[in-house]
C-alpha positions in Angstrom: 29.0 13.5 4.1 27.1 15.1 7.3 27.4 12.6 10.1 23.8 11.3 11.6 24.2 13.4 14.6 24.3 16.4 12.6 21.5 15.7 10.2 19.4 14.5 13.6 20.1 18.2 14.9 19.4 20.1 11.3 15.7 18.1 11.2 15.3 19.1 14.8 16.0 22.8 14.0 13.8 22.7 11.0 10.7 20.5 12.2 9.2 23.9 14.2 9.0 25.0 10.2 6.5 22.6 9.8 4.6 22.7 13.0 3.5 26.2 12.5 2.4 25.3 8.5 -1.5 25.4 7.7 -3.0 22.6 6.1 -2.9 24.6 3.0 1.0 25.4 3.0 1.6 21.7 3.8 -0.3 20.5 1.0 1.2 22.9 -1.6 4.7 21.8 -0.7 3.6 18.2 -1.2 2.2 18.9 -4.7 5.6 20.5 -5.2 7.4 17.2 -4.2 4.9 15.2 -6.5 5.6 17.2 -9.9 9.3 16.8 -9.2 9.4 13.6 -9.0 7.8 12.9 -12.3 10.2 15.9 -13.4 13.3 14.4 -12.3 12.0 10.5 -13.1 14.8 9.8 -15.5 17.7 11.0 -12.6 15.7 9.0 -10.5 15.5 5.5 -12.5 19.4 6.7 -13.4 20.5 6.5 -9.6 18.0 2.8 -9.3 20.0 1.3 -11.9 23.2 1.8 -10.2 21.5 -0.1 -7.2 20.0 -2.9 -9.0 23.4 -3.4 -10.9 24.7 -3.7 -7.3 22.7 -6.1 -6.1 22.7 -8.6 -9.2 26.4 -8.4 -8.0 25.4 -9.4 -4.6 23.1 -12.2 -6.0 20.3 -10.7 -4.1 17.2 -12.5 -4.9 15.2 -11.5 -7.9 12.3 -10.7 -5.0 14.2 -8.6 -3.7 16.0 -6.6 -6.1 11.6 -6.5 -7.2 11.1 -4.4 -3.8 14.4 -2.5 -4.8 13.7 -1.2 -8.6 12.1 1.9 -9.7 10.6 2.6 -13.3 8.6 5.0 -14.9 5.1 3.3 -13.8 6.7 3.0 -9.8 7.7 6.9 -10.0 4.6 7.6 -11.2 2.7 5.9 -8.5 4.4 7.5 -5.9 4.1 10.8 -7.4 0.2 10.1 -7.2 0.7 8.6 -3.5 1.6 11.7 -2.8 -1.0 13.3 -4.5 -3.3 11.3 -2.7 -2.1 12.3 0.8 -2.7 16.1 -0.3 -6.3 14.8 -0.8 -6.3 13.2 3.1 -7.6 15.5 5.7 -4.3 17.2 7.9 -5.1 15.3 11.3 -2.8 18.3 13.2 -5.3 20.6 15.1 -8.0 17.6 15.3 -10.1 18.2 18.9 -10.1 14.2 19.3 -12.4 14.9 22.5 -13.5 17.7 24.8 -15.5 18.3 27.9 -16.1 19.9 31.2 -16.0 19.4 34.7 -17.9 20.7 37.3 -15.6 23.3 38.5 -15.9 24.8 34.8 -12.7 23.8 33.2 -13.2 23.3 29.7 -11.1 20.8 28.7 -9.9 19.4 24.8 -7.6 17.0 23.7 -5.5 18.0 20.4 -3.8 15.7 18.1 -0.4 17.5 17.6 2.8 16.7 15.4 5.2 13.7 16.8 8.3 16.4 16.4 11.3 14.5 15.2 10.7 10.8 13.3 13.6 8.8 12.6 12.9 5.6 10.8 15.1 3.4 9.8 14.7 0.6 6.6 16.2 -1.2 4.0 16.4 -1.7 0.3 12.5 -0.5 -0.6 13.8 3.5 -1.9 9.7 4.0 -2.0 9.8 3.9 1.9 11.9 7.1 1.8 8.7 9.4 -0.1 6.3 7.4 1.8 8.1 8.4 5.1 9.0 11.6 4.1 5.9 13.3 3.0 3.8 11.5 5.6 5.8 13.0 8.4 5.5 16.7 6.5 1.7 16.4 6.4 1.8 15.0 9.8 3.6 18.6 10.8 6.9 15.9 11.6 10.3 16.7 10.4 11.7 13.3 9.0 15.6 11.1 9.6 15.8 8.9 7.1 18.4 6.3 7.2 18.0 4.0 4.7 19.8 0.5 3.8 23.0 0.3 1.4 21.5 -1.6 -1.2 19.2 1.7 -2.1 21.8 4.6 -1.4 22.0 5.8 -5.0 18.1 5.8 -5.6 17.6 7.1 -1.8 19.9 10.2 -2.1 18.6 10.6 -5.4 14.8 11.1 -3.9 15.9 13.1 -1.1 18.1 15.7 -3.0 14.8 16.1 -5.3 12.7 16.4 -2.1 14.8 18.9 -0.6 14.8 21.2 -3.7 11.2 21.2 -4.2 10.7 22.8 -0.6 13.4 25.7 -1.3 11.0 28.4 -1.9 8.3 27.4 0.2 8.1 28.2 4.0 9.0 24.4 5.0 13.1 23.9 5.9 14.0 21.7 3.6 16.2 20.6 6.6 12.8 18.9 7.9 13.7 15.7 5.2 17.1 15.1 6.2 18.9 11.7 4.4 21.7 10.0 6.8 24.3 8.4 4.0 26.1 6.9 6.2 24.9 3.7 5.8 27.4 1.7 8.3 26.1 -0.2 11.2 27.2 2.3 13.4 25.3 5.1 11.9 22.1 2.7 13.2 23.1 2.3 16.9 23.9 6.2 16.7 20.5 6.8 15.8 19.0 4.2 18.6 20.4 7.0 21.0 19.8 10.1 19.3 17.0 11.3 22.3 17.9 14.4 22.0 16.8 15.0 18.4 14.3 12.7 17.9 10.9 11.6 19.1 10.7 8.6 18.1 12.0 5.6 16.3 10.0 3.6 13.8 12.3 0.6 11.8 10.8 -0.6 8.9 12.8 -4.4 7.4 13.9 -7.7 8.3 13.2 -9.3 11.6 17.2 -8.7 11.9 17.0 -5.1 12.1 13.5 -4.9 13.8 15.0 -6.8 17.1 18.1 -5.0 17.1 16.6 -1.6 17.1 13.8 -2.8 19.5 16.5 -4.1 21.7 19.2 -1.1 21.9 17.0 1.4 21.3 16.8 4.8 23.9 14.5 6.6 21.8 10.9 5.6 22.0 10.4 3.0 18.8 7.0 1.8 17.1 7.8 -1.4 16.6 6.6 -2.5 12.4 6.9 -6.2 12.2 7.4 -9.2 10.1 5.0 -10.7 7.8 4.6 -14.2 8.7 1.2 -14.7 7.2 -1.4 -17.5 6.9 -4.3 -18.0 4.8 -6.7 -20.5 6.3 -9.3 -22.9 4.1 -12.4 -24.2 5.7 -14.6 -27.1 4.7 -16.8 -24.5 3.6 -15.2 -23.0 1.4 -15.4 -22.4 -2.0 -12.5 -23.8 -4.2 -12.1 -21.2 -6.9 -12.3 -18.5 -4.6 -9.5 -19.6 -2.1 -7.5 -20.6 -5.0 -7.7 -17.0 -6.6 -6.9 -15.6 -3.3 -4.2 -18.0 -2.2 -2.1 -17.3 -5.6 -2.7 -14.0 -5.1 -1.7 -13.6 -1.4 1.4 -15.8 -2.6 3.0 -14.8 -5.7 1.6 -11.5 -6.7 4.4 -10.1 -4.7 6.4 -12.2 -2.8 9.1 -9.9 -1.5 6.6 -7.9 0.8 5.5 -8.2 4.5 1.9 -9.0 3.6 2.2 -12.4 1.1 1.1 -15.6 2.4 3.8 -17.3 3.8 1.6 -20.1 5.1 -1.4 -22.2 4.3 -3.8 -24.0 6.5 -6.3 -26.5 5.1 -8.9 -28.5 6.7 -9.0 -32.2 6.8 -12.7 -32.7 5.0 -12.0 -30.0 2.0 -7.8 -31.0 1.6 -9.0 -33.9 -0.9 -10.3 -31.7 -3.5 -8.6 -28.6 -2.8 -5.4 -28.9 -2.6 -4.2 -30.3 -6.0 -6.3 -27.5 -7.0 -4.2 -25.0 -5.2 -1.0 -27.0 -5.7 -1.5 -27.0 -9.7 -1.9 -23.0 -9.7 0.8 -22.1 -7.5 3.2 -24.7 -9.8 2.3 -22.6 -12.4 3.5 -19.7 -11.1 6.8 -21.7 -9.7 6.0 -21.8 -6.4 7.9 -24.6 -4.2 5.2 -25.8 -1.8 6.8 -27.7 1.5 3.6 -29.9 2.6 3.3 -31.5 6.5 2.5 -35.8 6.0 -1.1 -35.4 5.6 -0.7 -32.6 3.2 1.9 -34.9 1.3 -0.6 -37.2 0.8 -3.2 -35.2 -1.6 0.0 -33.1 -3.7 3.6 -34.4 -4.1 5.0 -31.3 -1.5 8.2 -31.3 -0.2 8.8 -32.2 3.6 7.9 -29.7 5.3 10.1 -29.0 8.7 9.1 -27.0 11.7 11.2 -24.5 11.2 9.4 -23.9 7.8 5.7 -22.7 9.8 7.9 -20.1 11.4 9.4 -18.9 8.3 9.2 -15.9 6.7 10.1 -17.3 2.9 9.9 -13.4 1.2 10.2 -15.6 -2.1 7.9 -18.5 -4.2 8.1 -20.6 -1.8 4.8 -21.3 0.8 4.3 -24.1 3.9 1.3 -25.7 3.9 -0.5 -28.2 7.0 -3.9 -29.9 6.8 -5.4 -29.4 9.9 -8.8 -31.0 11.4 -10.9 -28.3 12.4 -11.0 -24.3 12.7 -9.6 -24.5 16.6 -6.2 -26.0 15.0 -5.9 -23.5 12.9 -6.3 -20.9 14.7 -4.1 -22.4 17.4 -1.0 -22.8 14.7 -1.8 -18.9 13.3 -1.3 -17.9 17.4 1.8 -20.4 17.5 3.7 -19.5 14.4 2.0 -15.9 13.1 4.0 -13.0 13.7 0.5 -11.4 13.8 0.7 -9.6 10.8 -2.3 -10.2 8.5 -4.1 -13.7 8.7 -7.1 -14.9 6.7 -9.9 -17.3 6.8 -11.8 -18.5 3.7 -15.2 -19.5 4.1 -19.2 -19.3 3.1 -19.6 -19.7 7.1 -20.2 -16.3 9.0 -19.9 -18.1 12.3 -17.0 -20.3 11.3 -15.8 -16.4 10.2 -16.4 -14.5 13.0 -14.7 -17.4 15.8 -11.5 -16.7 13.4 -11.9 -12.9 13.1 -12.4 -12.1 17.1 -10.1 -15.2 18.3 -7.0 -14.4 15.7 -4.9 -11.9 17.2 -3.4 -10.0 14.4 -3.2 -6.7 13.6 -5.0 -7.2 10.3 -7.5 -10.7 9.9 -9.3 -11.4 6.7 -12.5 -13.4 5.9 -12.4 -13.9 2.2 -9.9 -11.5 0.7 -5.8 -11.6 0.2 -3.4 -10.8 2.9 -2.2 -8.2 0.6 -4.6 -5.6 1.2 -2.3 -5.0 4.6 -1.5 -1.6 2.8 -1.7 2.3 4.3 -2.7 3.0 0.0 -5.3 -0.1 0.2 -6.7 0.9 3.8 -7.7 4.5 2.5 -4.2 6.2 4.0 -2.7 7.3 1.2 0.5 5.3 2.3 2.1 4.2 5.2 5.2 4.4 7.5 4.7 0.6 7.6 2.6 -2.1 9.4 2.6 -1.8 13.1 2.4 -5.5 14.8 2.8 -3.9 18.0 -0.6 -3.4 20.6 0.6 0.0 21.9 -0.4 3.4 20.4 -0.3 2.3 16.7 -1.9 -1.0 15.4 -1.5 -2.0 11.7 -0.8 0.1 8.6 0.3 3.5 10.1 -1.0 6.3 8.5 -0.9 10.1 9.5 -3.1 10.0 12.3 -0.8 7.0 13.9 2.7 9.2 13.3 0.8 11.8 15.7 0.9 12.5 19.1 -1.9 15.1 21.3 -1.8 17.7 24.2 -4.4 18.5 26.3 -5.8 22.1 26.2 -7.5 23.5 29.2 -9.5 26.6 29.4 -10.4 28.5 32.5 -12.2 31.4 34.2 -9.8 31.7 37.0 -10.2 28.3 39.0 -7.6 27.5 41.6 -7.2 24.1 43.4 
């Protein structure tokens, strides 16, 4: 086993491979990666199992080991998600703007590839294509550290990865796996400036903070998923209880499921046993604040809950007496994520949509469309919460970085 500094130092090596790669070249190599994943699909769901029998040892919950498993239909899907970033246009080479001043200095600036992304994650193996083959397109070389709980499935991906690009003009060195999964292996890569550009943790608020917090290299902070869906009086019952079961339980283990759920005082009479019934049905516990407790039979709800990111059937809920409270709680509790107003009034809509400072806010649709394949991406390298150079499901363009190209005719200052 290669230690991190090493594998840091191969991708570094091996990213200028990709950097000089046309559009063309770089999409090829990703078809290659697509057909041998569906190739190798068996070995793949082979090295999962070993993973999922792991963390049924573990008692991790069934969410969770959700988020970790890989069958057919998942390999499949992210054999077509990277299909579907072959389609996307290659952002490297974009003139973003250009002018000229007055002296005649023509001047451009060019979106060019980050270099060197590190990223580190835990137990979702699909993060390791996603990252991988959005950093190749992006002209990136790619240090993948992923969590324990996924070693098997992630080394598994990589080696299949790797042997796809043999042949092509891409080092495979530019998709390098650190399997050294040890705490210290983490902080090493915090440090690793001289290899890599930049730093992008995808997980728990656990490992978010600690990386934001030790970090030398430059990090794009991706963030938690505490997310609310707000009902106004004007709402329409069916529709915010289609989206509120969706938001909830479609997929609970993922940063973008409703964690919490606002209700207004004059619609909370007929709409929440409504909304309480359906997400019983699904086995949702709902934790209710006193006014709520008096329309359903909730649990108490505590503080601490609001705050709460549950990542399982479980969803807070507070009546609340007018849009203003609502979108004061969202700004007090959110981790400004993805946030959602229901309603049949645009101006009641738009107050929420421009005072609601996420990175994504909804008017009548589910939280879970916080997705780089949903927004038109392809995929993601995950959902930036951040307000500095990326914003919200990070695509190719956000994994980029640009120069400035300056032509002259012999001008001297």
């Amino acid at each position: 086993m290669i230690t991190v500094q090493e594998a840091g130092k191969r991708a570094k090596a091996a990213a200028r491979s990709i950097m000089l790669r046309s559009a063309e070249e770089k999409n090829q190599a990703l078809l290659l990666i697509a057909d041998a994943l569906l190739e190798n699909a068996d070995e793949i769901i082979e090295a999962n199992k070993k993973d999922i029998a792991v963390a049924h040892e573990k008692g991790m919950k069934e969410s969770l080991v959700d988020r970790l498993m890989l069958n057919k239909a998942r390999v499949e899907a992210l054999s077509n998600s990277v299909k579907e970033i072959v389609l996307l246009s290659d952002p490297i080479g974009e003139v973003m703007e250009q002018w000229e001043r007055p002296n005649g200095l023509k001047l451009k600036k060019v979106r060019v590839p980050m270099g060197v992304i590190g990223i580190i994650y835990e137990a979702r193996p699909n993060v390791t294509v996603d990252a991988a083959v959005l950093c190749l397109k992006s002209g990136s070389g790619a240090l993948l550290r992923g969590g324990s709980d996924a070693i098997n499935s992630n080394m598994a991906l990589v080696k299949i990865m790797r042997k796809a690009l043999q042949g092509t003009l891409i080092d495979p060195d530019a998709i390098m796996l650190c399997e050294d999964t040890s705490r210290e292996s983490a902080t090493a890569m915090m440090k690793m400036n001289e290899y890599l550009d930049v730093l992008i943790p995808r997980g728990g608020a656990g490992l978010i903070r600690s990386v934001v917090e030790n970090a030398t290299v430059p990090v794009i902070e991706t963030g938690t998923g505490n997310c609310h869906i707000y009902v106004d009086q004007e709402a329409s019952v069916e529709m915010a209880k289609d989206i509120i079961v969706n938001a909830k339980t479609q997929r609970t283990g993922v940063c973008n499921a409703c964690e919490s759920l606002l209700v207004h005082e004059n619609i909370a009479p007929c709409c929440l046993p409504v909304i309480y019934n359906a997400l019983l049905e699904k086995g949702c516990r709902v934790l209710g604040c006193e006014k709520t407790r008096k329309y359903i039979a909730a649990e108490e709800a505590t503080e601490a809950d609001f705050a709460t990111e549950f990542l399982d059937l479980i969803i807070s809920v507070k009546v609340v007496s007018d849009v203003d409270e609502a979108i004061n709680h969202v700004e007090k509790y959110s981790t400004h994520h993805s946030d959602a107003i229901i309603t049949e009034n645009n101006e009641t809509a738009e107050k929420f949509l421009r005072e609601v400072n996420s990175a994504a806010v909804y008017h009548n649709a589910s939280t879970r469309f916080t997705d780089g394949g949903e927004f038109g991406f392809g995929a993601e390298m995950g959902i930036s919460t951040q307000k500095l150079h990326a914003r919200g499901p990070m695509g190719l363009k956000e994994i980029t970085s640009y120069k400035y190209i300056i032509e002259g005719t012999g001008q001297i200052r």
